[in-house]
C-alpha positions as YAML, in Angstrom:
chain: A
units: angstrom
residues:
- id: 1
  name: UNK
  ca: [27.26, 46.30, -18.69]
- id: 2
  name: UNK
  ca: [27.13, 46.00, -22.48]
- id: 3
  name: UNK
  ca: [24.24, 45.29, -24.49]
- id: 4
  name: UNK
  ca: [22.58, 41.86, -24.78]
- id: 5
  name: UNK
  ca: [20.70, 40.13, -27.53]
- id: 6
  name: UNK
  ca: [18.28, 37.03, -27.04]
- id: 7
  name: UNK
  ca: [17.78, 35.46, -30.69]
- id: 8
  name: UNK
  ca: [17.14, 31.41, -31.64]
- id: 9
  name: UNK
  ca: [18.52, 29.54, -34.90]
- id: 10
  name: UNK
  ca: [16.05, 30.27, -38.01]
- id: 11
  name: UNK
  ca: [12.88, 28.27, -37.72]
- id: 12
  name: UNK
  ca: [9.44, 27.72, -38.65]
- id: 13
  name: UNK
  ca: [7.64, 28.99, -35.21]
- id: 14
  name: UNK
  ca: [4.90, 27.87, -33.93]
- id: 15
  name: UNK
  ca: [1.67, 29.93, -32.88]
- id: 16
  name: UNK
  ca: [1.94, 29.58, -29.41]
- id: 17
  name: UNK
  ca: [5.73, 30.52, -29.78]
- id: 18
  name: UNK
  ca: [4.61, 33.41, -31.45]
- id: 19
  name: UNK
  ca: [2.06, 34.26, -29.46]
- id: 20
  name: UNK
  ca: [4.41, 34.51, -26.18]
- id: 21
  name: UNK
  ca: [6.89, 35.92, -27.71]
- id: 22
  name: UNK
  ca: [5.05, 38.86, -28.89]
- id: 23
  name: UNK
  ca: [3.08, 39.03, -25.35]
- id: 24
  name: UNK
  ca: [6.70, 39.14, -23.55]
- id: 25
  name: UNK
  ca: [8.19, 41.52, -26.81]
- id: 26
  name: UNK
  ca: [5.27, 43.57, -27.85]
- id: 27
  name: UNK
  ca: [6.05, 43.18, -31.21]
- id: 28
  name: UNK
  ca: [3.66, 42.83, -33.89]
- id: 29
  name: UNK
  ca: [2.44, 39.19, -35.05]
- id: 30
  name: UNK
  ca: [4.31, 39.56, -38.49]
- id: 31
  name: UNK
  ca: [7.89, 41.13, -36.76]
- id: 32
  name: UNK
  ca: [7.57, 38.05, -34.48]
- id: 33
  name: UNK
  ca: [7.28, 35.76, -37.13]
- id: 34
  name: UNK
  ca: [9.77, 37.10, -39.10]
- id: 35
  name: UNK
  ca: [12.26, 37.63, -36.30]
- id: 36
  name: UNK
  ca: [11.90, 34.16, -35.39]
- id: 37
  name: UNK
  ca: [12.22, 32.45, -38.81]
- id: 38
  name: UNK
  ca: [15.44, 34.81, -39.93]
- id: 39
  name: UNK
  ca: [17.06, 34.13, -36.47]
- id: 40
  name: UNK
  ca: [17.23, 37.63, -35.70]
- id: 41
  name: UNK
  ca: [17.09, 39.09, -32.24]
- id: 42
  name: UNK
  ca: [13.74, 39.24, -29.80]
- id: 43
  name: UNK
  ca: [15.43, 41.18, -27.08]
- id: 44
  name: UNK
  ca: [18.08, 43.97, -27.74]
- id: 45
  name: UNK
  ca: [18.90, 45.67, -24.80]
- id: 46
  name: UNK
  ca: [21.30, 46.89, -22.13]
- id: 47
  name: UNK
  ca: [21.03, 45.22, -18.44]
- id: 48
  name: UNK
  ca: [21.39, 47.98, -16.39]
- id: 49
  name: UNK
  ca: [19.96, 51.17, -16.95]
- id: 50
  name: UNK
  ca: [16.50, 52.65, -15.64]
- id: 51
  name: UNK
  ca: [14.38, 49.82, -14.79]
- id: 52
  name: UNK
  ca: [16.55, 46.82, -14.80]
- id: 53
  name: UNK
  ca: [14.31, 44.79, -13.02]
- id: 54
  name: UNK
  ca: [11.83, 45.05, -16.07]
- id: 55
  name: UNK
  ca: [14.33, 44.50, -18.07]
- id: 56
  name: UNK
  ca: [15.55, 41.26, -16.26]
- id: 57
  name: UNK
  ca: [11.80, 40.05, -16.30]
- id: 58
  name: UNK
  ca: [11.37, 40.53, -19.96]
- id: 59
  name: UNK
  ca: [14.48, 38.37, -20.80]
- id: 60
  name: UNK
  ca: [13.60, 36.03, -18.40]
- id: 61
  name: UNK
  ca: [10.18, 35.33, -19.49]
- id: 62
  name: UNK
  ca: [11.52, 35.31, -23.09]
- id: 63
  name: UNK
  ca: [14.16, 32.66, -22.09]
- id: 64
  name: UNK
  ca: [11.65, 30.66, -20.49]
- id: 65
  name: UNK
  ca: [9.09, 31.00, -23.58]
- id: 66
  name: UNK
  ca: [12.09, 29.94, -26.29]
- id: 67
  name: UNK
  ca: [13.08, 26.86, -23.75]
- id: 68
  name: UNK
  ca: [9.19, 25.84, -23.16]
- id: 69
  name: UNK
  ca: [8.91, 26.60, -27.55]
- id: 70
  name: UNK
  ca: [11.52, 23.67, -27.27]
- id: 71
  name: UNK
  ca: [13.98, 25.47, -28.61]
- id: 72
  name: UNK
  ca: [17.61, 26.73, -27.34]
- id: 73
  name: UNK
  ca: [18.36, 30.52, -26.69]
- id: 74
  name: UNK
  ca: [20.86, 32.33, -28.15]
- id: 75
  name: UNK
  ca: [22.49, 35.03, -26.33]
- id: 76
  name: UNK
  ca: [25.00, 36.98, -26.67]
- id: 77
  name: UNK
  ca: [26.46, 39.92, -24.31]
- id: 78
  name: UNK
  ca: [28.58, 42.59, -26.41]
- id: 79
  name: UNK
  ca: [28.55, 40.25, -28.94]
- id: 80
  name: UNK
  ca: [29.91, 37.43, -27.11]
- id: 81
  name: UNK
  ca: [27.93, 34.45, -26.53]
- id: 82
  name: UNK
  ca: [27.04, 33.30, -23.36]
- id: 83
  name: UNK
  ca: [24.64, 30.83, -22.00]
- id: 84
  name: UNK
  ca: [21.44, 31.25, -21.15]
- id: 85
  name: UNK
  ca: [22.00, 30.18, -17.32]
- id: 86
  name: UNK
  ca: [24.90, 32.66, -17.35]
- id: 87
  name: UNK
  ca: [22.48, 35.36, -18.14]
- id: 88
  name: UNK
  ca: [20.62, 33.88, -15.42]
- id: 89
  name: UNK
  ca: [23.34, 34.03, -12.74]
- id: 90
  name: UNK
  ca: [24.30, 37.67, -13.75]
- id: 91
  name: UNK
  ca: [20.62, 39.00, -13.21]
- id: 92
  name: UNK
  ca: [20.76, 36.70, -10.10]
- id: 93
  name: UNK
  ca: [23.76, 38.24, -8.75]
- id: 94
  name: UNK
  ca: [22.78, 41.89, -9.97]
- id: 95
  name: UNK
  ca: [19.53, 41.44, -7.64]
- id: 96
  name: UNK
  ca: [21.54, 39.55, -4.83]
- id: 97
  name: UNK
  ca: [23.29, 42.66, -4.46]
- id: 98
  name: UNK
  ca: [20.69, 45.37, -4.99]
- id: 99
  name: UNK
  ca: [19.41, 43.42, -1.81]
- id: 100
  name: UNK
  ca: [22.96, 43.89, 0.16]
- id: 101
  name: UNK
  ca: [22.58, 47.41, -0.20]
- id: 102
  name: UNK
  ca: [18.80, 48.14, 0.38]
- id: 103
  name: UNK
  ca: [19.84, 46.13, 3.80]
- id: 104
  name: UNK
  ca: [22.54, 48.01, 4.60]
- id: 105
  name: UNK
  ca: [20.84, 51.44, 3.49]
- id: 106
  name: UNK
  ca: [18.20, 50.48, 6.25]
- id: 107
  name: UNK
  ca: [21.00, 49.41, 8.82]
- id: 108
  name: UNK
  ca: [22.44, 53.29, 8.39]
- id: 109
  name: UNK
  ca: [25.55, 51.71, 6.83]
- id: 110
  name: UNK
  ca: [25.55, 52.90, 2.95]
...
């Protein structure tokens, strides 16, 4: 899978917006800000590599903090944009999977 950036249009943030974002980010205060009111990216990252499902939380949380910030994510895959529930259904189907084979590892069948 290709790389995948979470940004939102330039704004004026608010302190709680910054405050989750950098909890979810770990960015600094200031990079937060400035991220935020530049509309440059808060998550810049490839889906599947070691620990995807951290990696799925983090942009999950982030999606959720941008939507409850009122505001509307912008993502784009490979450079591409996409929706934010279509980042949502690939994580979902991702996991759905990782399930189908844990099952069948247990089952003797992978």
């Amino acid at each position: 899978m290709s790389r995948v950036t979470i940004s939102i249009a330039p704004c004026d943030p608010s302190v709680s917006l910054v405050g989750d974002v950098r909890r979810i980010t770990n960015l600094g205060v200031l990079e937060v800000r400035r991220r935020l009111s530049e509309g440059e990216p808060l998550f810049d990252q490839e889906l599947f590599g070691n620990r995807a499902e951290d990696v799925f939380a983090k942009a999950r949380a982030l999606l959720s903090a941008i939507e409850d910030g009122g505001h509307q994510p912008l993502v784009a895959e490979a450079g591409r944009p996409i929706t934010p529930q279509t980042l949502r259904n690939i994580f979902q189907a991702s996991e759905d999977e990782g399930e189908e084979f844990r099952r069948l590892d247990e089952l003797g069948h992978a």
